[in-house]
C-alpha positions in Angstrom: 7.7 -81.6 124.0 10.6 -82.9 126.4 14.1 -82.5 125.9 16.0 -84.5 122.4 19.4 -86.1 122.8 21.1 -84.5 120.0 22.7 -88.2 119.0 19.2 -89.0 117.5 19.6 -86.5 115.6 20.5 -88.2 112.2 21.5 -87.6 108.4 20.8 -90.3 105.8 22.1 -91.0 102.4 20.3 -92.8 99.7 22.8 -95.7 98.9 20.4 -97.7 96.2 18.6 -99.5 98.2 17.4 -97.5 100.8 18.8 -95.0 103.5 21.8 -95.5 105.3 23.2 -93.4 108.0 26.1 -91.8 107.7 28.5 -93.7 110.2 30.6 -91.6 112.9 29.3 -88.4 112.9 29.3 -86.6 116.1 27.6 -83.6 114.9 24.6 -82.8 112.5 23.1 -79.6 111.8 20.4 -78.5 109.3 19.3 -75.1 108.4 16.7 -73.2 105.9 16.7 -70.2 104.4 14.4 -67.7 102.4 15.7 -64.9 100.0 13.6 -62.1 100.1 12.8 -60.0 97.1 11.9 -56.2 98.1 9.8 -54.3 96.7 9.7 -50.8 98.4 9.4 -48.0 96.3 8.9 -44.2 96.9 4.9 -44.8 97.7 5.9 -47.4 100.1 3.4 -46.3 103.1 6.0 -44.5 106.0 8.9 -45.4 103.6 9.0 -49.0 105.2 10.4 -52.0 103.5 7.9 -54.1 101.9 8.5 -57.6 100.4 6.5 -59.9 98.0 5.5 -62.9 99.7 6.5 -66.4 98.1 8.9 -64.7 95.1 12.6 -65.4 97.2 14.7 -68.7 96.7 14.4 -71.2 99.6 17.3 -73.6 100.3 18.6 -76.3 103.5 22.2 -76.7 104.2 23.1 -79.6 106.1 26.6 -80.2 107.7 27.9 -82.7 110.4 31.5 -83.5 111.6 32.2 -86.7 113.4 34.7 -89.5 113.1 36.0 -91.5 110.2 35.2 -94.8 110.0 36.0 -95.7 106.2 32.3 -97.6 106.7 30.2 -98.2 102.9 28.5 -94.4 103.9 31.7 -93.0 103.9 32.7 -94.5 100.8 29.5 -93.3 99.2 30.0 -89.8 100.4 33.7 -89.4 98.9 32.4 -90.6 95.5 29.5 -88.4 95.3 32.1 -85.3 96.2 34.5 -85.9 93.8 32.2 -87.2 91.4 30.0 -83.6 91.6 27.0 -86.0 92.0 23.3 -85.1 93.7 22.0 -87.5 95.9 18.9 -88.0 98.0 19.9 -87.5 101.6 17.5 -87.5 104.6 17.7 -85.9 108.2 15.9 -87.6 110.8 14.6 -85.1 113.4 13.5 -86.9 116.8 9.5 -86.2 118.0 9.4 -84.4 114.6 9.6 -86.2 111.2 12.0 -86.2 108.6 13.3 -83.4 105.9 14.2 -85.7 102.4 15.4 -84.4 98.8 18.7 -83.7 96.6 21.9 -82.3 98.1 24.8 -81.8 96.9 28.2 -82.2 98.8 29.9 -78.7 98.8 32.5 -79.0 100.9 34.2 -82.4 102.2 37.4 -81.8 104.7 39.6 -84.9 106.8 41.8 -83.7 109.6 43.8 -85.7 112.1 46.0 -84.6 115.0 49.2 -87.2 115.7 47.7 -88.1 119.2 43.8 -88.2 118.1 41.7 -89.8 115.7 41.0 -89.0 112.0 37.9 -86.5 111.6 35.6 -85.1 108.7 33.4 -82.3 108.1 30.4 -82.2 105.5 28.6 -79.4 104.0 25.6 -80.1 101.8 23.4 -77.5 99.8 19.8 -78.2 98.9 19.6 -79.0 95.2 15.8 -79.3 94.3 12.5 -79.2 96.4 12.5 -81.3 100.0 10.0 -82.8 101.6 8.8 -83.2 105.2 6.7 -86.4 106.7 5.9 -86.1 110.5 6.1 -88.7 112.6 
């Protein structure tokens, strides 16, 4: 696999009738992570951690900061903040496929220097099971 420009890199929200991207954003960024549930007990061989396969939580967090555009995505992601909604979102992962399912907005900030233009940052925790289709 060659190199990815990171601009393809690209989160979707459902707005009703299909996907749209969300306009301005300069940075995207999606992570998973796995609980672990440990089960070590005093008969644990050599007193080494052992864990029990498929018992921990999994969740994605997805976050991006760009520009603010005041654009129908942006309009749709202030709502679903302050209106606590889930939505179905989608990030769009170049020569890979695409990770879809319910995230909720956590965390929704604007900031804006006097000389420069007005910013955002998103935060979005996974809120049900996702999917993955390759390409």
């Amino acid at each position: 696999m060659v190199a990815q420009k990171g601009k393809d890199l690209l989160l979707k929200v459902h707005d009703g009738s299909g996907y749209a991207t969300v306009a301005g954003l300069r940075s995207k960024k999606l992570a998973f992570n796995a609980e672990t549930v440990d089960v070590t007990d005093a008969e644990s061989a050599g007193r080494w951690r052992e864990l029990l396969g498929g018992a921990g939580v999994q969740r994605a967090s997805l976050s991006g900061s760009g520009l603010f555009k005041d654009q129908t995505s942006d309009a749709l992601v202030r709502a679903a903040f302050f209106d606590g909604t889930i939505l179905a979102w989608q990030v769009v992962i170049p020569d890979f496929g695409t990770v879809s399912g319910p995230f909720q907005i956590t965390a929704l900030e604007y900031a804006g220097a006097h000389d420069g233009e007005l910013t955002f940052d998103l935060a979005l925790e996974s809120a049900g099971p996702l999917a993955f289709g390759a390409f």
